[in-house]
N, C-alpha and C positions, 0 to 999 in steps of 0.2 A: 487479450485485454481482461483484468481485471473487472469482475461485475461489482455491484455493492452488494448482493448478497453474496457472492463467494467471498469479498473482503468481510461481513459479519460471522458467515463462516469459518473464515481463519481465525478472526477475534475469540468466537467461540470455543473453539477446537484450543488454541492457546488457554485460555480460560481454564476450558478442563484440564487442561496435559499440567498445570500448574497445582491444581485441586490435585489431582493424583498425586501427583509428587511429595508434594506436602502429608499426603495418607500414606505414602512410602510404598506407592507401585508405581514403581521406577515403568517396568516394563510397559504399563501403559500409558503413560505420560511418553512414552518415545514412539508410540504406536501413532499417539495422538498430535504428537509434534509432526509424525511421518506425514501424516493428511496434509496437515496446513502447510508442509513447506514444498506441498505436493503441486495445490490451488495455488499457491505465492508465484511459484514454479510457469504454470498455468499462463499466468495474467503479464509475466515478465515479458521486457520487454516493450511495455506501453509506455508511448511518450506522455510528455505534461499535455499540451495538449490535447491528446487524445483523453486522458482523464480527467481534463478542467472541464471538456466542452461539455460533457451532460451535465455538468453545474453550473453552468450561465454565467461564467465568469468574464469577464472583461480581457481578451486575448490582442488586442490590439498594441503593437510594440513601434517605439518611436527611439531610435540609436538604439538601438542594438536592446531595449529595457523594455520591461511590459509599462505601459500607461497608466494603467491600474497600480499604485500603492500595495491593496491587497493579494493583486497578481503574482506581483513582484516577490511579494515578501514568500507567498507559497510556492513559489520557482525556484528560490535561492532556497528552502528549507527541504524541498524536491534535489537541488542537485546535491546536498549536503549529507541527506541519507542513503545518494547511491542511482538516485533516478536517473532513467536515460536522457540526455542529449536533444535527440530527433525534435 
């Protein structure tokens, strides 16, 4: 599972490996890509709910759709970029 601070960590780590590159050290902008697709790596494999629930979100599903509008709309933006299923 993905935590929030290993996900501000990868934001970070992105961050930098982006600033490197731009200063044209390739080689550590791929060092620093390594880490975060390392943590990505890591957390993979976490369902939506598993990630929704320490956000207090509204999980409650009624035909087969979350109840929640806002649920809903983060579940379908969830399976769109690749998230699991479970």
């Amino acid at each position: 599972m993905l935590t929030q601070e290993d996900h501000n960590c990868v934001i970070d780590l992105s961050d930098a490996a982006n600033r490197a590159l731009s200063a044209g050290n390739g080689s550590l902008a791929q060092k620093l890509t390594s880490e975060a697709d390392k943590l990505l790596s890591a957390g993979a494999g976490q369902t939506f709910e598993e990630w929704m629930e320490p956000r207090n979100y509204n999980l409650e599903k009624y035909d087969g759709a979350y109840v929640s509008k806002m649920t809903q709309e983060l579940y379908d933006c969830w399976l769109a970029g690749g998230g699991h299923l479970k």
